[in-house]
C-alpha positions as CSV (number, residue, x, y, z in Angstrom):
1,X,0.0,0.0,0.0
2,X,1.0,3.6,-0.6
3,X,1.2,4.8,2.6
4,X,1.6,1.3,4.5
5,X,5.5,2.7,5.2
6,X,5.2,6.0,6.8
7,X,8.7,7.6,8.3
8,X,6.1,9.9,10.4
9,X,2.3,8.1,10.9
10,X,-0.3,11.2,8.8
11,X,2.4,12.0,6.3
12,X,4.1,11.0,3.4
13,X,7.5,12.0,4.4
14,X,9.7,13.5,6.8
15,X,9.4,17.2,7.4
16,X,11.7,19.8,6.1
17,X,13.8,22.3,7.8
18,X,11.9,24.5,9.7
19,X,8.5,22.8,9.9
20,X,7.2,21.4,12.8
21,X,3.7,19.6,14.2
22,X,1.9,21.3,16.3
23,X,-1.1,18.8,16.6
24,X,-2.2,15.5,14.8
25,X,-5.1,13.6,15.9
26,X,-8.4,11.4,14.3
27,X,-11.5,11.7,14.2
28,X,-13.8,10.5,16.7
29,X,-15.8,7.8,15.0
30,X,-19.0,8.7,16.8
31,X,-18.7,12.3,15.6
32,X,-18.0,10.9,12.1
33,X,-21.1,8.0,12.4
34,X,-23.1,11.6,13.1
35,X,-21.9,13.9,10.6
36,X,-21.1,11.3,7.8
37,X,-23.1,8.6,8.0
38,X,-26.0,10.4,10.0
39,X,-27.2,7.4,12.5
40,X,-29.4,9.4,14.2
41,X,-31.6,10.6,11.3
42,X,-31.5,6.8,10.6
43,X,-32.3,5.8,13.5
44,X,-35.5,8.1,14.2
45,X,-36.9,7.2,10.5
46,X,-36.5,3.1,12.1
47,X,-38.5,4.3,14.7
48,X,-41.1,5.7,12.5
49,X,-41.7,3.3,10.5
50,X,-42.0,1.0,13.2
51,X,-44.8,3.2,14.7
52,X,-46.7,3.2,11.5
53,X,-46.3,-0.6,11.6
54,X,-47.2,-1.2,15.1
55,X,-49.9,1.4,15.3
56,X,-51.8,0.5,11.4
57,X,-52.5,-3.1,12.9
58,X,-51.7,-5.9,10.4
59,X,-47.9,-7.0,11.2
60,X,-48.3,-5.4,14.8
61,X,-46.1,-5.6,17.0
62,X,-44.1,-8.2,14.6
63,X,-43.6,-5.8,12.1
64,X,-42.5,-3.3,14.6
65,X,-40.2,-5.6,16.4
66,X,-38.5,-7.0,12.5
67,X,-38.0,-3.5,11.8
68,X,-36.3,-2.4,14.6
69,X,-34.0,-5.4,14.2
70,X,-33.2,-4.4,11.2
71,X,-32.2,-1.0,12.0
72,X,-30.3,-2.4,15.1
73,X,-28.6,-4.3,12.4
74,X,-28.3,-1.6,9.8
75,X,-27.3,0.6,12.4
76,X,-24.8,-1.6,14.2
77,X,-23.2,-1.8,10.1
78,X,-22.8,2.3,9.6
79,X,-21.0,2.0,13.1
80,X,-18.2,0.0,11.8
81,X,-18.1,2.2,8.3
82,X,-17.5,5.3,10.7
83,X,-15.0,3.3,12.7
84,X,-13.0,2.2,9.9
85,X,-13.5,5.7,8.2
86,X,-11.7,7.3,11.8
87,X,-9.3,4.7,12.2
88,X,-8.0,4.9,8.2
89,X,-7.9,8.9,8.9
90,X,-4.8,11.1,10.6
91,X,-5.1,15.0,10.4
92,X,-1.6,17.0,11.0
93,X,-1.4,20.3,11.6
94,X,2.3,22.1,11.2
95,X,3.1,25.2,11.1
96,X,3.4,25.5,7.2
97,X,0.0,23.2,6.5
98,X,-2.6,20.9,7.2
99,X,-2.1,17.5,6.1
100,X,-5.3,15.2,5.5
101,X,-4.2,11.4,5.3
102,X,-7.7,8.9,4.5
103,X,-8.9,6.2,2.8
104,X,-9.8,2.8,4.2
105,X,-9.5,0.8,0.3
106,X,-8.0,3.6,-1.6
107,X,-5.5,5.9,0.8
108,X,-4.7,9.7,0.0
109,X,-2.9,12.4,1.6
110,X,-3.3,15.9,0.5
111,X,-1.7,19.0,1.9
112,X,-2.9,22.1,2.7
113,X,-0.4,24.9,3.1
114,X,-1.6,27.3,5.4
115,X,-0.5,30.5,3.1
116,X,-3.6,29.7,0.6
117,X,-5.7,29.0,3.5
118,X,-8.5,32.2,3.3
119,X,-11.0,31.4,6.3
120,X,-11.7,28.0,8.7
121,X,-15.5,27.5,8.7
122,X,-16.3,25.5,12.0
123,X,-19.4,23.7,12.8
124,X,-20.1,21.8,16.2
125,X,-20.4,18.4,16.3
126,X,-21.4,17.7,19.5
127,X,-19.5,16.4,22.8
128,X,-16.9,19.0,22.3
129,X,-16.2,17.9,18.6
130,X,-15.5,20.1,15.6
131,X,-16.1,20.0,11.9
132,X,-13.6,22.7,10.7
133,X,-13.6,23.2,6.4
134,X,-10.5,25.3,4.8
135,X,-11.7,28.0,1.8
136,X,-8.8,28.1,-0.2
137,X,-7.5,30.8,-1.6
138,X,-7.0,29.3,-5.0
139,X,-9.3,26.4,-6.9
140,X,-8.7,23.4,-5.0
141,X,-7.3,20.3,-7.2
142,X,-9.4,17.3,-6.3
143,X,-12.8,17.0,-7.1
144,X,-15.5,16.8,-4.1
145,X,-15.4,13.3,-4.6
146,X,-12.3,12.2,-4.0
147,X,-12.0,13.9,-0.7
148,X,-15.1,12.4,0.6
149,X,-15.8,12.5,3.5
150,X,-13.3,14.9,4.4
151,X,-14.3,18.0,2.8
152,X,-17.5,20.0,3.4
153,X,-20.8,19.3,2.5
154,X,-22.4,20.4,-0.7
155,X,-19.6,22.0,-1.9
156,X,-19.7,20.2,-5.5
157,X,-18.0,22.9,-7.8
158,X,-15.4,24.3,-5.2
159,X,-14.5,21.9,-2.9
160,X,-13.6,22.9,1.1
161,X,-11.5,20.2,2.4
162,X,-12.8,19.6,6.5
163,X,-11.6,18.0,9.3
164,X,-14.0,15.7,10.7
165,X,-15.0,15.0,14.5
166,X,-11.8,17.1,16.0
167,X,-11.8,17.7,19.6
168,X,-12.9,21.9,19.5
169,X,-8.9,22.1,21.7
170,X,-7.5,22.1,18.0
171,X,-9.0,25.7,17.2
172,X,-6.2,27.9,18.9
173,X,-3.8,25.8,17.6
174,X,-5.5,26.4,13.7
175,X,-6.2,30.0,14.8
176,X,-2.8,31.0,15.8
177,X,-0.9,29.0,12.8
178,X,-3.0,30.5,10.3
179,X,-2.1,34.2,11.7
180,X,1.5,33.6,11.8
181,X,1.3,32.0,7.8
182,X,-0.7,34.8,6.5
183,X,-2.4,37.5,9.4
184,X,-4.2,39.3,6.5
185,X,-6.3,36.0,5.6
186,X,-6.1,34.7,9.4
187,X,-9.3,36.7,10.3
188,X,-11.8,33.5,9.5
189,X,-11.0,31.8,13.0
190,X,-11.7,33.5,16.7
191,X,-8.6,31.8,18.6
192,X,-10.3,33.3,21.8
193,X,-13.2,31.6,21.5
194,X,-14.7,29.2,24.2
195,X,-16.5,27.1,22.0
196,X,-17.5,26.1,18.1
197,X,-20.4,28.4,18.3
198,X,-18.8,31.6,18.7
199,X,-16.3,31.1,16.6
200,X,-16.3,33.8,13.5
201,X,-17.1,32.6,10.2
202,X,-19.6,29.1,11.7
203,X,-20.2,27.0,8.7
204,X,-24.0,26.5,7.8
C-alpha cells in the first residue's frame, strides 16, 4: 500500500527544515457515524416506521419488532463504516500546513499549506467535537469526490477540504498558525473563543 511505510504516521515524508507539528489527531468515530453517515436521522426514520407498523395493525407488533431489528442491524453496520473511516484517517497540523491522510480501500494524503488557506468554517459536532472546512485561496485540485468524506458538504463545484470530528482544543492551535502564515487571511478563525459556536465565520 501507498502509505503502509510512513517515516512519520499522517504524512508522506519527513518534514523539512523548519516545519514542525503542532497537533495531529483522528476523528472521533462517533462524531464521524453523526456527521457522515447520520445514524441518528437513521435511526429516528427506524422508529417511524416502526410506529406506523405497530400502530396501522396488520404485522403489529411483529412488524415493529422486525423493523427495529433491522435497523439495530443496519445501524450496528454504519457503526463500523464510521469506525474504519476514523481509524484509516490522521489529520496534521504544522506550522506550514494541514495534512489530510484517509482512505480505508483507496488511501490519499493531501496537503494544505496554510498560506492559501483564506478562512476556517467551524461547525459543532457535538460532545466538544469540531467539523472545521479550509476555503482556499486558489481552486482546490481534487474533485469533491475524491476527498469524501473529508471536505464539506455540498460544496460540488469548489470543494472545502474539512476535518472531521476534531476535539474543538484544535482551534487555537488552527487560529494562531494561520495568523502567523498569512495575518491578513487569518481573520476567519476566533482563537479566543470558548467554543465552536462563537467562533467567527460558523459553517451552515
Amino acid at each position: 500500500m501507498e502509505y503502509e511505510d510512513e517515516p512519520i504516521p499522517g504524512l508522506p515524508g519527513r518534514l523539512p527544515p523548519g516545519e514542525d507539528i503542532l497537533w495531529q489527531g483522528t476523528p472521533d468515530w462517533r462524531g464521524v457515524a453523526r456527521g457522515v453517515f447520520h445514524t441518528r436521522l437513521v435511526a429516528a426514520w427506524f422508529v417511524f416506521v416502526a410506529s406506523l407498523a405497530f400502530l396501522a395493525g396488520g404485522t403489529g407488533l411483529k412488524g415493529a419488532g422486525i423493523t427495529l431489528a433491522v435497523a439495530v442491524l443496519g445501524l450496528a453496520i454504519l457503526g463500523v463504516l464510521a469506525r474504519a473511516q476514523a481509524m484509516s484517517t490522521i489529520y496534521t497540523l504544522t506550522n506550514k500546513r494541514v495534512v489530510l491522510r484517509f482512505g480505508v480501500a483507496l488511501p490519499k494524503c493531501v496537503n494544505v499549506p496554510l498560506s492559501l488557506v483564506g478562512k476556517a468554517d467551524v461547525k459543532p459536532a457535538g460532545n466538544g467535537l469540531v467539523d472545521v472546512s479550509l476555503t482556499p485561496t486558489v481552486r482546490f485540485p481534487l474533485a469533491y469526490l475524491q476527498m469524501w468524506p473529508h471536505v464539506r458538504p455540498w460544496k460540488f463545484g469548489s470543494p472545502q477540504p474539512m476535518l472531521r470530528a476534531v476535539p474543538d482544543a484544535f482551534l487555537p492551535l488552527l487560529a494562531d498558525a494561520l495568523a502567523k502564515a498569512d495575518p491578513a487571511r487569518a481573520t476567519g478563525v476566533n482563537p479566543d473563543a470558548a467554543n465552536a459556536g462563537a467562533m467567527l465565520g460558523a459553517a451552515a
